[in-house]
C-alpha positions in Angstrom: 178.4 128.4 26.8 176.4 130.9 29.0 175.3 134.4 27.9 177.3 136.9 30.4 174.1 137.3 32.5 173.4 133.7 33.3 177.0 133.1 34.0 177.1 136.1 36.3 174.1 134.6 38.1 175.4 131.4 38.4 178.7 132.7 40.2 176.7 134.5 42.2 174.6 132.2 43.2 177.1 129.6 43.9 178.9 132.0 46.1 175.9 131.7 48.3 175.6 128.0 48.5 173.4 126.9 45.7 175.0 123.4 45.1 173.5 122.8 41.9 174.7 126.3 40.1 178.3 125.0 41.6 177.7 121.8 40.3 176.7 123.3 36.5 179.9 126.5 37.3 182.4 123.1 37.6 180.8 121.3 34.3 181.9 124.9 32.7 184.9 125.2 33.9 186.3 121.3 34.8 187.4 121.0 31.1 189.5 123.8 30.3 191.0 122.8 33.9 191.9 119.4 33.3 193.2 120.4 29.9 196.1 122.6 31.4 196.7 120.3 34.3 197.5 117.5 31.7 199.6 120.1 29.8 201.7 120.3 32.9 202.0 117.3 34.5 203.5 114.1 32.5 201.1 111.6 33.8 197.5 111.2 35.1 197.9 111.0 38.5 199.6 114.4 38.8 197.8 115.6 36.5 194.6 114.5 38.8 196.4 116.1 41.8 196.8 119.2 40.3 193.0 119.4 38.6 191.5 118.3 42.1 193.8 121.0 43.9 193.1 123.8 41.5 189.0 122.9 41.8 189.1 123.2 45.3 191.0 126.7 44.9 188.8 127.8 42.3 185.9 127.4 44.5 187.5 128.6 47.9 188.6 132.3 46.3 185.5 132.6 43.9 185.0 135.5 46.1 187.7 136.8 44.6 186.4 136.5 41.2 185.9 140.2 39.9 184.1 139.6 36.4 182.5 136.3 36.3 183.0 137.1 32.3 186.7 136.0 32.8 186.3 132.9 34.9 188.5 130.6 32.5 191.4 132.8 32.4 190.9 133.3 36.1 190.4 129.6 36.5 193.6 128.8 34.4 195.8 130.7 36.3 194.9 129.1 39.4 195.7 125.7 37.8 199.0 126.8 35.9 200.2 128.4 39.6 198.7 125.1 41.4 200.9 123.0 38.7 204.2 125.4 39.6 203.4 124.7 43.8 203.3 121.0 42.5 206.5 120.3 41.3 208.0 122.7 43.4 206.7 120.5 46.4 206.4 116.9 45.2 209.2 116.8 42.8 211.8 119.2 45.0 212.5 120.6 41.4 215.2 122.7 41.5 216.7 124.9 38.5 220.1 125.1 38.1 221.3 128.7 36.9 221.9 127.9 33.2 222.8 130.3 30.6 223.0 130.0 26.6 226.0 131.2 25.3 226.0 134.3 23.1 226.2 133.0 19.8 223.5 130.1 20.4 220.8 130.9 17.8 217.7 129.4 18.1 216.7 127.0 14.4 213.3 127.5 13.4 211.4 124.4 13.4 207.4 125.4 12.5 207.2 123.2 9.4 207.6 120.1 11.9 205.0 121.1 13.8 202.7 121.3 10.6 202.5 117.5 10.3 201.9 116.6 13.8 198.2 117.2 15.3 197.9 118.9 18.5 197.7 115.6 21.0 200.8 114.2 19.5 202.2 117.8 20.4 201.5 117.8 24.0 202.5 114.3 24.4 206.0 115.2 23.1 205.7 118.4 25.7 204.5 115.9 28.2 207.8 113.8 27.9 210.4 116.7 28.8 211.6 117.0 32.0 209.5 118.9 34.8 211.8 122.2 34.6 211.5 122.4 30.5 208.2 121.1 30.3 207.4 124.3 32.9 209.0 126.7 31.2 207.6 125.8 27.8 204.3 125.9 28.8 204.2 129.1 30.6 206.8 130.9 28.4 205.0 129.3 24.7 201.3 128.0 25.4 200.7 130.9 27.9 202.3 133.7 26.9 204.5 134.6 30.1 207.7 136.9 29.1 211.0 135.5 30.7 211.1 137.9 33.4 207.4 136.7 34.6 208.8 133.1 34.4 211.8 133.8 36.4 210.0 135.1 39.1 207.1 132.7 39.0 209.7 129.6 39.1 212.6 131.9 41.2 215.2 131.1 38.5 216.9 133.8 36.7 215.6 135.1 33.0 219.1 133.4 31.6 217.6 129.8 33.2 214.6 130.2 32.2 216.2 131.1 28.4 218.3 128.4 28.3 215.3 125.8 29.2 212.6 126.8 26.7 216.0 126.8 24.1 216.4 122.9 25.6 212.9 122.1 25.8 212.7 123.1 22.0 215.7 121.1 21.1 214.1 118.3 22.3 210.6 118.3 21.2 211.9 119.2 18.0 214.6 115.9 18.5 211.2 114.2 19.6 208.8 115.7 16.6 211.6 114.5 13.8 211.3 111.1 15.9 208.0 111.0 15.2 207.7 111.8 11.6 210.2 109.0 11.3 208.0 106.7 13.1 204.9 108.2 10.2 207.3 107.3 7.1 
């Protein structure tokens, strides 16, 4: 990790060509990248699609960058918007306007999640469909209210609702799978 100073300096200085302060700003950065990439694609190749796009977006709008402090969160959102153009593009994803009925009450399931570590976790996220897997990440791992989602994905807030409800039912259907599987 870089002190703010040196990390300001090497953003600066990679704006202005220096290929070896680019080179260290994409070993800082590269990880955390990758990471949510993986998160929202369900196999390597996308997931390598999206990183590779992302990088090369990261670096054309560093200029953009206004606090070299918040690079990461900068960086992520370029890769989490990168992941949406994605599957909006390669997989024609479309989301059908879906609403939960009125009386459909969510069952909490947290003590599952207790006994499974956090890569069998995003394995069972990466095995949902495109559309759930989307909203679960941007609605549970990245905070996003409904409203953001539904504008972000153009679905309506009742969709995107009745997808994170889905994509629970099924990592929970997935998570008492694997316990199973554990004895």
């Amino acid at each position: 990790m870089f002190e703010n100073k040196q990390l300001h300096t090497i953003v600066k200085r990679s704006l202005g060509g220096d290929l070896k302060l680019r080179k260290v700003l994409y070993g800082h950065v590269a990880p955390m990248m990758l990471s949510v990439a993986y998160r929202y694609a369900n196999n390597k190749p996308d997931a390598e699609d999206i990183f590779q796009e992302s990088v090369l977006n990261v670096f054309d709008r560093l200029h953009q960058l206004r606090d070299a402090e918040k690079i990461h969160g900068w960086a992520k959102i370029i890769v989490v918007n990168e992941a949406i153009r994605f599957y909006k593009k390669k997989r024609n994803m479309v989301f059908t306007e879906e609403t939960l009925p009125e009386t459909a009450k969510y069952e909490g399931d947290s003590d599952i999640y207790k006994h499974l570590e956090l890569e069998q976790i995003l394995k069972i996220i990466q095995q949902l469909p495109d559309k759930m897997r989307m909203v679960i990440n941007l609605y549970a791992i990245e905070g996003f209210k409904h409203e953001e989602i539904s504008g972000m994905l153009g679905i309506s807030v009742g969709t995107s609702k009745s997808n994170l409800h889905d994509a629970r039912k099924q990592i929970k259907n997935f998570m008492k799978e694997e316990m199973r599987k554990l004895g």
